[in-house]
N, C-alpha and C positions, 0 to 999 in steps of 0.2 A: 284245575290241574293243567300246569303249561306244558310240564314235557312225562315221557311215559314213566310211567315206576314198575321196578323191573318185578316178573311174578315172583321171585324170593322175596320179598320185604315180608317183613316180620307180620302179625297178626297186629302188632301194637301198631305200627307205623301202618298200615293198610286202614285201622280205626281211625287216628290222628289225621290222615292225610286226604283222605276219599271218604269214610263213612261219615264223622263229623258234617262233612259241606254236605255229603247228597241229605243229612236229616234238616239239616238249616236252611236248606235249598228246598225242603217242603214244609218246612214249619218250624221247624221239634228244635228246642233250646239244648245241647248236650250240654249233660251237665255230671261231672268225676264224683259221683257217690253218693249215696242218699242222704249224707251228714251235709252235704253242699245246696241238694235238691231241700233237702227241708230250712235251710239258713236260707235262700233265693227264692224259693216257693214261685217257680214260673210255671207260667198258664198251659206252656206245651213245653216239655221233656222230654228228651232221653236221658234218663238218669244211667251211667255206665257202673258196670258189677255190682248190680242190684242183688241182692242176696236173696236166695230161693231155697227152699227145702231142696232142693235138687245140685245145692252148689251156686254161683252166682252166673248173672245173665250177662251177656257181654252191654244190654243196653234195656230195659223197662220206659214204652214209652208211655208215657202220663197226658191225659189230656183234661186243665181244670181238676188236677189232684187226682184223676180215675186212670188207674192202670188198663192202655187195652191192647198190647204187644209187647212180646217178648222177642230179641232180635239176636240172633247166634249170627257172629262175625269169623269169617275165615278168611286166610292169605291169600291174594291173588291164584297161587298152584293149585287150588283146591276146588273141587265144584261143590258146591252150595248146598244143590238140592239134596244131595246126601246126607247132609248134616245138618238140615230144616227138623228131624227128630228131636236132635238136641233143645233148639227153641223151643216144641212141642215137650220136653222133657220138663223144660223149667215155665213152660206156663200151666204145667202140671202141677208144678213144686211152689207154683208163686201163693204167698198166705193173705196179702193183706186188701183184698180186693171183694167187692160184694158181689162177682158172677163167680156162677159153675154152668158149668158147660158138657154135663157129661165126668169127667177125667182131668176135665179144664178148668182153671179159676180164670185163662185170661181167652179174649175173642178172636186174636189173631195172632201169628206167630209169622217172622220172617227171619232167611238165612240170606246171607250172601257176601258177596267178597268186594262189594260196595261197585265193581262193572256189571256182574249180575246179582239180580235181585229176585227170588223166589218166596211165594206169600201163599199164607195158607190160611182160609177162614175156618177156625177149631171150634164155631159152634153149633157144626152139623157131623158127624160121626165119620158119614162116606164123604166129606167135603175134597175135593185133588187140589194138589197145590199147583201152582200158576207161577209163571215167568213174569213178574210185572218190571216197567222201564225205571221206576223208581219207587220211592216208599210214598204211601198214600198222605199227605195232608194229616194232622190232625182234624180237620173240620171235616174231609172224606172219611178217617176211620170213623167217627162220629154220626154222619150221615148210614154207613153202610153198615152199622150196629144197631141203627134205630131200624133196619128194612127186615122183615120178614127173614128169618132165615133162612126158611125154604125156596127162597128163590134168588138165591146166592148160593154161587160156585164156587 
């Protein structure tokens, strides 16, 4: 990002411009639909408008073909952790995955407006969501699914 982009830019242009890099920036290959994700079959995904019983996700990230974040994107004007539900909504709504979680078919759920980034591990009940500086790694989400739950915040 060389110069600033103003907090009105659309939701589409905030995805395209900022959220795209910071996923590629920690792993995640975005990738425009699941009809593309399944022609490309890459290792680490964001597959974008992943379709959910809940409506579609702005972003399902995949790690090795396994679904394990659901990622709700808002425009710069908007604060995030408000609308960190929504992603909670649709890793409620997600069907084609082999965890449950409670309520939940996916492990972790993130909102944010690609400056701030708000994350929430969904497979403990009372888990708080957290302000993190970027989105975790695929090999982090990975790591921090295989650890104990109970000893994750």
């Amino acid at each position: 990002m060389s110069e600033p982009i103003s907090p009105k830019v659309s939701e589409r242009l905030t995805r395209k411009e900022i959220i795209d890099k910071r996923l590629e920036e920690a792993g995640w290959t975005p990738i425009l639909g699941f009809q593309e994700f399944l022609r490309t079959r890459p290792a680490k995904a964001a597959v974008q408008e992943y379709e959910t019983d809940e409506g579609p996700a702005d972003y399902i990230l995949f790690c090795e073909g396994v679904a394990l974040a659901a990622v709700e994107v808002k425009k710069l004007c908007m604060g995030p952790q408000s609308v960190l539900t929504q992603a909670e909504r649709y890793a409620r709504g997600f069907r084609d995955g082999p965890f449950r979680f409670g309520e939940f078919r996916l492990p972790f759920a993130y909102s944010t407006t690609g400056l701030v980034i708000w994350f929430r591990d969904l497979r403990t009940p009372d888990s708080r969501s957290r302000k993190v500086s970027g989105f975790h790694t695929p090999t982090g989400l990975k790591e921090m699914l295989s650890r104990d739950r109970d000893s994750v915040s």
